[in-house]
N, C-alpha and C positions, 0 to 999 in steps of 0.2 A: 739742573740735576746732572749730576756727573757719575756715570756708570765705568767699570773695570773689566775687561775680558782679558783673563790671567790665566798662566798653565800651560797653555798649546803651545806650537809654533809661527810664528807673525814673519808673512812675508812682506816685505815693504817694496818700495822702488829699488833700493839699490842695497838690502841685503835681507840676511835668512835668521831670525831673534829665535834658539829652542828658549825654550819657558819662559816667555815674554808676557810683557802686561803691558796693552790697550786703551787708554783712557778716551772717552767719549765723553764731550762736555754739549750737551743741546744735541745738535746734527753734525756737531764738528769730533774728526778727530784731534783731540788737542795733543798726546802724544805718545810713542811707541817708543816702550826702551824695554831694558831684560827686567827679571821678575821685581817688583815694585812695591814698598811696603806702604806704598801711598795710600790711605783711607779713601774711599768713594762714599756716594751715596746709596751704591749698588755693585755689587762685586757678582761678576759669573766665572765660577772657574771648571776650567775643562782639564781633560788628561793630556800627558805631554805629546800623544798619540795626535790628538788633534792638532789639524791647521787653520789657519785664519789668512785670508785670502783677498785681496782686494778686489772688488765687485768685477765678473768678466763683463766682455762688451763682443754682441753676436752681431758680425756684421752680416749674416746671409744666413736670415731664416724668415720662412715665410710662416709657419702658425704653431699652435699648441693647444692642449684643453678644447681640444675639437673646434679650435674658430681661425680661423685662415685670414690673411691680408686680404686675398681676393674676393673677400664676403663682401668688404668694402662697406661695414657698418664700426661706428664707434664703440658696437658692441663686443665688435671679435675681436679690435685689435685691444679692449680694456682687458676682456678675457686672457688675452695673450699676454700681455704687461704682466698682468695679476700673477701667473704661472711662473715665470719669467724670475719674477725676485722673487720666489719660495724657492729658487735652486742658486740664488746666487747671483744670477744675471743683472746688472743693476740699469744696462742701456743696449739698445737695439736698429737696426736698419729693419722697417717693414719692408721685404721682399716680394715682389710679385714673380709671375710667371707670364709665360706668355700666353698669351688668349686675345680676345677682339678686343680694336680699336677700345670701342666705350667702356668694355669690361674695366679695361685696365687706365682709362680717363677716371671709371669710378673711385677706383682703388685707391690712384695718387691724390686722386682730390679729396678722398674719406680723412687717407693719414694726413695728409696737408694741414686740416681743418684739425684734427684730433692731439697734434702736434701744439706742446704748450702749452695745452688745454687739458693734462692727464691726470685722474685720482690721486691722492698720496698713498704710496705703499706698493705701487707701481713701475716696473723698469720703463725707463727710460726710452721713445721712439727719439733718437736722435736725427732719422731722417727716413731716405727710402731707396731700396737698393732696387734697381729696375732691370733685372734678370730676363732674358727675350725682349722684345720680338726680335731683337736683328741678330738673330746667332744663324748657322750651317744644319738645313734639315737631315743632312748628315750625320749628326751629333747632337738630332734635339733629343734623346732620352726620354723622359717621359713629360717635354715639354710637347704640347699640342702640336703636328707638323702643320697643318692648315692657317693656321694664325701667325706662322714664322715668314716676315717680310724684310726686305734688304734696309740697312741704316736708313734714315731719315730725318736727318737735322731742324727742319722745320714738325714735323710731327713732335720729336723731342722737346723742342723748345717751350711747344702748346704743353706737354703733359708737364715741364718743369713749372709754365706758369700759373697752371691749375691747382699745382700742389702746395703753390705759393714758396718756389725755390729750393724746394725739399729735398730733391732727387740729389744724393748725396755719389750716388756711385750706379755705373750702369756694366752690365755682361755683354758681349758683344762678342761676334765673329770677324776679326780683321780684314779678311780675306773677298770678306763678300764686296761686291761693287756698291763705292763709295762707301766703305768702310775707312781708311786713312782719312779721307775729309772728315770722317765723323769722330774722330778720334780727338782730330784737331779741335772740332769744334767742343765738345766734352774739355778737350785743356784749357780752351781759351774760357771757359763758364767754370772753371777750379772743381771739375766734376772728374771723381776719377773711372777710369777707364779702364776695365779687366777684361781678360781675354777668357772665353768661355765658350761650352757648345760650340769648338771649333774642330775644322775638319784639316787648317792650313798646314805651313810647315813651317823648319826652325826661321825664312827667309821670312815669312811672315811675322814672326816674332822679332825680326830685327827690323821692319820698316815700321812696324807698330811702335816700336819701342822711339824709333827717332820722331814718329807723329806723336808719343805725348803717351803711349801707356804705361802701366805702373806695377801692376796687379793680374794676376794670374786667377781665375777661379776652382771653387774644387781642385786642385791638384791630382793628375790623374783619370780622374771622373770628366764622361764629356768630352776629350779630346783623341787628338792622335797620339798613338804611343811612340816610343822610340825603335829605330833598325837601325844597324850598322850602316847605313849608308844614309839615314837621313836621320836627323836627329828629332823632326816632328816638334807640334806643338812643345811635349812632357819635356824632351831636351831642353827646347831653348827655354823652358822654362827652369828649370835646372841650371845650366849654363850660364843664362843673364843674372847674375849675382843681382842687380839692384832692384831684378821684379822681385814684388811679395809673395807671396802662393798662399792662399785659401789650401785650407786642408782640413776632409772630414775626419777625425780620429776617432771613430767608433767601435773599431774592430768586425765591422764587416765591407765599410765601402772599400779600404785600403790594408791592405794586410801590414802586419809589425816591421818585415823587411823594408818594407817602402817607406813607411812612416821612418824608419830608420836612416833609408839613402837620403831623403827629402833632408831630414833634421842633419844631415852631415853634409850635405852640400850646400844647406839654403842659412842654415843656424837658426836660433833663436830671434835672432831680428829678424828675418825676412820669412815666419811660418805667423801665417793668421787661420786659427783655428774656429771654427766653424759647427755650426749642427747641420745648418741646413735642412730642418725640421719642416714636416708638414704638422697639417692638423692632429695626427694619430697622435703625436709627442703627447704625454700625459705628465704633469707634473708630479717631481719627486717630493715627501716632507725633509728632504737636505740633499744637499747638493754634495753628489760620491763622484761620479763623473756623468757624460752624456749618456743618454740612454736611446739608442737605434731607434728611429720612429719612422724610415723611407723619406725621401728626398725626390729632387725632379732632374735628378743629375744623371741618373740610370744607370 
């Protein structure tokens, strides 16, 4: 059966279609070109007003529809998926926080397990982003202080094997002792490595950067700001062109300006936009933009 979405705008890879038409043949897109007098077996057409968008992809959110990663059941993170593609979302990193030891053994090992194994009609867990423990109680925000412990390579290793390799990207504090080992270790496992809940400075950002890091978290949120004389975590993440930067755009964690400086310093390739959603996130029936739902970035 071959379906038409005709009338909007169709963004693709590498351009912008106004009043394009869509063809869908099964689950495949078969092809996008301008408006189309090609017969389907189903035509939807929208106003030129509308966009058509290829599926986003959240690499740092931990819940939605009242169900959290850290429930650590196949029920919250189905719940979460479900919500997830009614706004667009088509794939995800299950995010935790940080909390004790076994809390957070359940949680990887739930997604682990739940991973490959998801509903139809569901976004996508492509893996797990593991957000604490080893960040600067400095800059934990509204991550738990008491459960925040320095890098540990051999612990990581156990929570990657539980999860059955999942752990696709972790947060981390450079700064902290044996943090550069553990960076190392994160690059040599093709695990990437973002600087987050840190307290360091731009020096820290350049030993990190030659240990193997990549990725910036939250931009702004969570770290040290910038001063004339030290340019702090925000600088060097600013500065180091080839980090990426995590950025909440929701109009309250980051004001317009910023989101402004960020997107002219960092560009389009190097800004990964984010929710960073807890449980409160309640799902939209369409997807307008992100909708504020509190975060653990503070």
């Amino acid at each position: 059966m071959a379906t038409k979405i005709d009338g909007c705008s169709i963004y693709s890879q590498n351009e912008w279609i106004e009043n394009g038409s869509l063809t869908i043949e099964g689950e495949t897109i078969a092809s996008i070109n301008a408006h189309s007098s090609q017969s389907t077996d189903q035509t939807l057409h929208f106003p030129s007003t509308y966009k058509c968008l290829p599926g986003m992809i959240d690499m740092h959110i931990h819940g939605a529809d009242g169900a959290d990663t850290m429930d650590a059941t196949p029920e919250a993170l189905s719940k979460i998926a479900s919500a997830l593609a009614k706004e667009g979302t088509t794939s995800f990193l299950a995010t935790t926080i940080t909390q004790s030891v076994p809390a957070i053994e359940k949680a990887v090992e739930n997604a682990g397990t739940v991973i490959g194994h998801q509903k139809s009609g569901e976004a996508e867990i492509i893996g797990i982003h593991l957000e604490g423990p080893f960040i600067n109680k400095e800059k934990a925000g509204a991550q738990p202080e008491r459960f925040i412990i320095d890098p540990d390579s051999s612990l990581f290793d156990h929570w990657q094997s539980i999860s059955g390799n999942h752990i696709k990207e972790v947060t981390m504090a450079p700064e902290l002792d044996g943090g550069l080992d553990f960076i190392r270790h994160l690059k040599e496992q093709h695990v990437v490595a973002s600087i987050g809940h840190t307290n360091g400075i731009d020096e820290d950002v350049i030993r990190a950067i030659d240990a193997g890091v990549t990725q910036v978290t939250h931009l702004y949120n969570g770290m040290r700001g910038m001063h004339h004389r030290e340019p702090g975590i925000l600088g060097g993440a600013l500065l180091h062109h080839d980090l990426y930067t995590e950025l909440i755009c929701d109009g309250h964690h980051v004001c317009q300006g910023m989101v402004n400086l960020a997107y002219k310093l960092k560009g389009s390739d190097r800004m990964i936009l984010i929710t960073d959603s807890m449980r409160a996130k309640m799902p939209k029936k369409r997807c307008v933009r992100p909708r504020w739902s509190g975060c653990f970035c503070g």
